[in-house]
N, C-alpha and C positions, 0 to 999 in steps of 0.2 A: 504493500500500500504506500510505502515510504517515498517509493520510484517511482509509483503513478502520482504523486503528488510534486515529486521534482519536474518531471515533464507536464503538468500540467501549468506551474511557476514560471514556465520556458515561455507559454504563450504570449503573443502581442498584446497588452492587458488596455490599447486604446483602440477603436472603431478605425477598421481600415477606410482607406480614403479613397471611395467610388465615386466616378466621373458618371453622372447620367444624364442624357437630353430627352427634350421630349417622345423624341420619337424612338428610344431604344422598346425593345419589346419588357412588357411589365408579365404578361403571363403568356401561357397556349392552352385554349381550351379544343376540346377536338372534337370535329360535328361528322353525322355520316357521311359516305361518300359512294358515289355510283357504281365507284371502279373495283370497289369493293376495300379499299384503302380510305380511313379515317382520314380526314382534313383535320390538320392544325391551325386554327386560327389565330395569327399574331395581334395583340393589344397591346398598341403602345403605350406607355406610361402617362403621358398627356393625354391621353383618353379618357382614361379609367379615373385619373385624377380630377379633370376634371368634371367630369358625369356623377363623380361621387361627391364634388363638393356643391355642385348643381342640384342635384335631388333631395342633399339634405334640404338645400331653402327651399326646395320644390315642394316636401313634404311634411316643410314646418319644423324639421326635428330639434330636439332642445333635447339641455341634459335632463329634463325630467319624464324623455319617454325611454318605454321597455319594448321594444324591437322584439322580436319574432324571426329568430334563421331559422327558417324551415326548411329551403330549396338543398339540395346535395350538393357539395362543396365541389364535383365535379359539373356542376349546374351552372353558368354564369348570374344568373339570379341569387346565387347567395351571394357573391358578391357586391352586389348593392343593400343586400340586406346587411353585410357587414361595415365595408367603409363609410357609406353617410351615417350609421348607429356610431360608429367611435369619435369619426370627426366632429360631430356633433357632442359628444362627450356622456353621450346616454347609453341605457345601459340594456345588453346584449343577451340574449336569451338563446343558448344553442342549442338545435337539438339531435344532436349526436346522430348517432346510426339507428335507433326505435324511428317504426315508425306508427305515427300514435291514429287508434281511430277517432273519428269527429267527436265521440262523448271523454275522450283521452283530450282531445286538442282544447275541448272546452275548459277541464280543470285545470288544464297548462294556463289557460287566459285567466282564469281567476286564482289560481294559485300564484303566479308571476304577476299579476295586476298588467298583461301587458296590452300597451295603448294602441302598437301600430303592426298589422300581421297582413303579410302578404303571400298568398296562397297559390299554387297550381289550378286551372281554372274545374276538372274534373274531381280534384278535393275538394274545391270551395262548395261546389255543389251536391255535393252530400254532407259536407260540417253544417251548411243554412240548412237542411233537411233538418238536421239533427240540433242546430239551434233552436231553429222555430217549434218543435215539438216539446223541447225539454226546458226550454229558457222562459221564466213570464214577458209579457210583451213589453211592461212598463216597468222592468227590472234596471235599476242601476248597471250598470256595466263599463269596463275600462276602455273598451276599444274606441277610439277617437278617427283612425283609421283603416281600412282595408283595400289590399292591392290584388288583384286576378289577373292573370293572365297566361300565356303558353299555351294558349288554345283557344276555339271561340267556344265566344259567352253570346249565349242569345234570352233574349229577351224572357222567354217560356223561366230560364232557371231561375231567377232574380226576382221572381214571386216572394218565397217565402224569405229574401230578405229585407223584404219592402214588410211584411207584415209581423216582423220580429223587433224586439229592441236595437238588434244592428242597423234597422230602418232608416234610424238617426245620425248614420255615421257615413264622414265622405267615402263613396267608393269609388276607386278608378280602375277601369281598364286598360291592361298596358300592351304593349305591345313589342316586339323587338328581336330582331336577329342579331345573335353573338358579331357577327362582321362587322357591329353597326355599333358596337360595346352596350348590352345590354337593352333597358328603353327607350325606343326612338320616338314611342307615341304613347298618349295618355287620352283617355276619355271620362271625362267624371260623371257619375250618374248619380241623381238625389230620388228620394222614394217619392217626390212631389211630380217627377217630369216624367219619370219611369212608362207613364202608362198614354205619351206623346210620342214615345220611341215607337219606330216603324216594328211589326211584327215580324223575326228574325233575328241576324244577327247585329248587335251591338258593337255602334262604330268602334275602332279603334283609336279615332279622335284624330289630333294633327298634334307635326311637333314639336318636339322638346328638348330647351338648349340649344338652341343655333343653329338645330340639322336643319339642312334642308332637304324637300321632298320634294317628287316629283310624278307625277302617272303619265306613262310614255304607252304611246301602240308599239305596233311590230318593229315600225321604221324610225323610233325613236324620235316620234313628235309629241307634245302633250295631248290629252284628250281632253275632250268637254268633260264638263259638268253631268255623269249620270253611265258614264261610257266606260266600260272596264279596262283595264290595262296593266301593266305592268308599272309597283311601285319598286323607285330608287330612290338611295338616300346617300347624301353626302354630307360634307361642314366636318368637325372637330374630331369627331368620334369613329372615323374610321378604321379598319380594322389597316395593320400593315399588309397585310395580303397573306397568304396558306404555307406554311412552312415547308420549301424545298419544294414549290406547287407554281411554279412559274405560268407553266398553260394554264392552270384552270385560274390563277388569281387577274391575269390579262384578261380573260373571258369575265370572270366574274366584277374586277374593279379596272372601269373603265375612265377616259379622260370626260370630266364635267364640261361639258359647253355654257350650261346656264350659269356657272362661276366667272369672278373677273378675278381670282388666286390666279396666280401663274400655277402649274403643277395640280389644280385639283382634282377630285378624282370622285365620282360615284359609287353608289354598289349598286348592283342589280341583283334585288331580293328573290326575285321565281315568284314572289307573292300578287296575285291577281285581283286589285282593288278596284274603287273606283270615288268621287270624290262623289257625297248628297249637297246637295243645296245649300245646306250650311256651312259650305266648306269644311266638315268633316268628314274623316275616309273609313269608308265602309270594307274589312275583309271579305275577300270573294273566294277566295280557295289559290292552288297552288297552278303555277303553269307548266310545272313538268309533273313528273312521280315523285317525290317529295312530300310528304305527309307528317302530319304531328298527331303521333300518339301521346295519351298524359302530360302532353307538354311536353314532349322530345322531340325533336327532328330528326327522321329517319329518309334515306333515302330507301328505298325498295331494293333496287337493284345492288344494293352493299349486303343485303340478306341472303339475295338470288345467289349471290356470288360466293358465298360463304356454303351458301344449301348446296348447289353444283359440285364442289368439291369431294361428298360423302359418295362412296363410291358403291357403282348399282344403280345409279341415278342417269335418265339419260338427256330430265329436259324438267325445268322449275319453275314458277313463277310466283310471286307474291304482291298480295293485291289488300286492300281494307276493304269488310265489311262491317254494317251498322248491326248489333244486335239486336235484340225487342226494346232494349231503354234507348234504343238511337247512340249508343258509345262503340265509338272504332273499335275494329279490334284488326290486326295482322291476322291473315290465313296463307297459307303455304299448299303449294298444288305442287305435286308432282307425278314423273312418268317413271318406274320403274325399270331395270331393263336386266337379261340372262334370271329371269324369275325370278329374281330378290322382292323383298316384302321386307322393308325394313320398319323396324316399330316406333311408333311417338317418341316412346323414351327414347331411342338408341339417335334417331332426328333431332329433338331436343337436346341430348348430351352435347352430339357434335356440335349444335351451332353456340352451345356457351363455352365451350375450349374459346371462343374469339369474340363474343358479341357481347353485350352488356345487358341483361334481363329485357329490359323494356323493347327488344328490339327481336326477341324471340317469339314467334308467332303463336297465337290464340289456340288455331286449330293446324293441323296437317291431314290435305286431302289424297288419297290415291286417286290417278286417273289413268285409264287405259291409252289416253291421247289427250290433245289440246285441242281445243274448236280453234277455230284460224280464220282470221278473216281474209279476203279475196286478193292484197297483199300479200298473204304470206307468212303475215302475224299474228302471234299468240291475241287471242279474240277475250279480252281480260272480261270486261262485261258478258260475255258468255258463260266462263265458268261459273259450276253451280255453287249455291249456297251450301257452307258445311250441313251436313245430316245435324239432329239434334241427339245423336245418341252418344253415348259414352265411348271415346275415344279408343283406337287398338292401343294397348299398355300392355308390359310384361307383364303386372301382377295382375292375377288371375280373378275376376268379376266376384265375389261375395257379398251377398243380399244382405240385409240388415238384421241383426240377432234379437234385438231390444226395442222397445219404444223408446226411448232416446236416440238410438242410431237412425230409426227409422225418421222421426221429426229432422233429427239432423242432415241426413241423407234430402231429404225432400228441399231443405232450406240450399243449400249445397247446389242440387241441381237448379231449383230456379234461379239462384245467382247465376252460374254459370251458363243455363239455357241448355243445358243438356239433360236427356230424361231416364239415366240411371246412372247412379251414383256407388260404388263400392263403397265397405266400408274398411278396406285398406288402399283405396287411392287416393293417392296426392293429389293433392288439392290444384299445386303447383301443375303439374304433370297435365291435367284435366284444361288447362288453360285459364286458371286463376294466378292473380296478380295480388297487390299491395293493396289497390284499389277497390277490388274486388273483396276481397281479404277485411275490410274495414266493414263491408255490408254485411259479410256472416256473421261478426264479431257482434253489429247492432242489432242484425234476426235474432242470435242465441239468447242477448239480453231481454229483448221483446218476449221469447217464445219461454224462456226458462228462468228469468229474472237471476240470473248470474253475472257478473262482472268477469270477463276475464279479455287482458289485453292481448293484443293484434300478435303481440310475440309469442302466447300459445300458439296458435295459427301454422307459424312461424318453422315452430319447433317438432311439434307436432301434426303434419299437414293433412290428417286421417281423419276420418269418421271418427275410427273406433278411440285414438287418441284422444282426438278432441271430448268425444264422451266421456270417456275418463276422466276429464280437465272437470269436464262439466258437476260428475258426480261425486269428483272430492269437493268442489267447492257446494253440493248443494248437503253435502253432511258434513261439512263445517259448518256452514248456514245451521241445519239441524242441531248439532251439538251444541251452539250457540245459544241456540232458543232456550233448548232443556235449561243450561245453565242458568238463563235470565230465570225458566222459570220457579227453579229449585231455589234460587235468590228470592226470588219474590214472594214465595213460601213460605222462608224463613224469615221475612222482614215482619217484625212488629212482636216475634218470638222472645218470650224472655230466655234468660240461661240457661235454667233448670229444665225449659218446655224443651228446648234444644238439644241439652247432651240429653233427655230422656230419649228423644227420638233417633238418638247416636247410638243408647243403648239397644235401644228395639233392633234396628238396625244387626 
């Protein structure tokens, strides 16, 4: 210990002396990519700096509020929830690697008093679900703010936060591609004007901090008023371009014409907008294969590319479809070939050796062939919709033993939309998510009045597990009672009444 303390006395004991400009790169976050190779996105330091000292005033923050890191540190959304919460001087609420369900996320906000929480737009609307049910309506409450975004928000969700006590509190919808450093666009919405907004989706407003925007057609001219197009954004906040990505950042960041910067530069988002009447810009959807699940950005063809390599495979595709609640999900079609039949699991395995969960698909189809259109090309609106049956897995189909497995079984498959449920399949496996994950978590509490968090789930991703979970807590519950009531038995008991019935006993 002696010598590790002498080498440690060695060290330079003052802050080395780093030379940095604005434009050196401050991070790389990395978005999908087509070629089946992840994009590096460079942000320069002068970006992020000053987007983050921006938003604080944007957001009001003071040292007297308590921030909300919710988004995942590989997310560039947590990093606005970090640096305007410290520059600001207030104070930071992390939340680690749990991930909590809406009646979890609600005791976070009152156990943290915390003022300012900005959400995934597919969480926010099942936590309002779960506010409005559980919160009174003219309840106190700390949140002063709320942020949404990474997906559209339409009108339909935003009911029940117009009719809860969050109904009182600024919300805004954000908007933003990582190239562009986090939020490029804001839209506020109040429970008073809410029901003036066109029925759909909810603008994403116009920008913020000095970007500038623009909706261009094919040929890179601006469109009218009303006429969809393609948004780009340029000004401050520009990304450096894709790391070691020369072709694609030329393609993607191009020379500004509408700047008088010498050197300015656009980005061209793929996002397909269009400007309302109030000069605010309405999301339209995407202009290539480019998709946001949960608020990720996935390219399709980085999946395609990843599934083609398991071998036995002669031809793949990957497409979104809406379930019955209207929520994306990834589905995977493929063509088999020399008779292989290879199984969900052994498909799922392979593509997490390289892909990141959110980006491994819902279902996986077999097909004999591709429909094709007159082209020559896979005919994606032709393939069929998944079956609603219980996916091929290795572990072997097991009906339900109990009345608890059976309730559970049934909650299980309505989540997922499939219509038989094992009671030793994973949950995971079946094409359940985090997200998804959060709905069971609030059925079991409805159906069985137990508390148990998202990390059971987690840990145990079974029927017959989860049952388990279930019926130790509802005979702790039980023992509980007894106790209260053998207390309340004895309450009002003199001494003597007491050990008399110690001796009986």
């Amino acid at each position: 210990l002696d010598s590790e303390w002498e080498k440690i006395q060695e060290f330079n004991k003052t802050a080395p002396i780093v030379t940095l400009h604005a434009q050196n790169s401050a991070y790389i976050i990395y978005t999908s990519g087509s070629t089946g190779k992840p994009k590096g996105v460079l942000i320069p330091h002068g970006a992020i700096a000053k987007h983050s000292l921006g938003m604080k005033d944007f957001y009001e923050l003071t040292e007297r509020d308590r921030v909300l890191q919710f988004a995942s540190t590989n997310f560039d959304a947590s990093l606005e929830q970090i640096f305007p919460t410290l520059s600001a001087g207030a104070q930071l609420v992390l939340r680690g690697k749990q991930v909590w369900s809406p009646e979890e996320l609600i005791d976070v906000i009152n156990q943290h008093q915390l003022t300012v929480v900005n959400l995934p737009t597919a969480y926010w609307t099942q936590f309002m679900q779960t506010w409005a049910k559980t919160m009174d309506a003219q309840a106190e409450q700390p949140v002063r703010l709320l942020i949404v975004g990474g997906d559209l928000l339409t009108t339909d969700s935003i009911g029940p936060w117009c009719d809860s006590s969050l109904g009182k509190v600024r919300l805004l919808n954000a908007y933003g591609p990582t190239e562009a450093t986090i939020t490029s666009t804001l839209f506020s919405i109040s429970a008073s004007d809410h029901v003036h907004l066109q029925r759909g989706a909810i603008p994403i407003g116009r920008g913020v901090l000095e970007r500038s925007l623009h909706i261009l057609d094919q040929k890179g001219n601006p469109v009218p008023v009303g006429i969809p197009g393609e948004l780009v954004i340029g000004g401050f906040a520009l990304a450096r371009g894709y790391l070691n990505r020369a072709d694609i950042t030329a393609e993607k960041f191009v020379p500004d014409p509408f700047s008088k910067e010498p050197g300015a530069r656009f980005y061209r988002t793929g996002d397909l907008v269009r400007y309302l009447p109030d000069g605010n810009i309405q999301f339209l959807g995407r202009i290539d294969d480019q998709v946001k699940i949960r608020g990720y950005r996935i390219e399709l063809g980085e999946i395609e590319s990843n599934l083609i390599r398991f071998k036995g495979l002669s031809d793949v595709a990957v497409v979104t479809k809406s379930d019955s609640q209207n929520n994306k999900q990834l589905v995977a079609y493929y063509v088999p070939e020399n008779g292989l039949h290879p199984t969900i699991n052994e498909l799922r395995d392979f593509l997490m050796n390289d892909l990141p969960d959110y980006m491994i698909p819902t279902a996986f189809v077999e097909l004999d062939s591709f429909p094709m259109t007159q082209t020559g090309k896979i005919d994606r609106r032709a393939l069929p919709a998944p079956e609603q049956f219980r996916p091929l897995l290795v572990t072997k189909y097991v009906a339900p033993r109990t009345e608890t497995e059976r309730k559970l079984a049934e909650i299980v498959a309505g989540i997922l939309n499939i219509k038989q449920v094992g009671v030793f399949d994973n949950f995971f496996e079946l094409g359940g998510h985090s997200m998804l994950g959060t709905q069971v978590i609030s059925r079991l509490r409805e159906e069985f009045q137990v508390d148990l968090p998202l990390r059971a789930l987690v840990e145990k991703p079974t029927v017959e597990g989860i049952a388990r979970e279930i019926n130790e807590e509802l005979a702790a519950g039980k023992n509980e009672s007894e106790l209260e009531a053998m207390l309340d038995e004895l309450d009002g008991l003199s001494d003597e009444e007491i050990q008399r019935l110690l001796d009986d006993e």
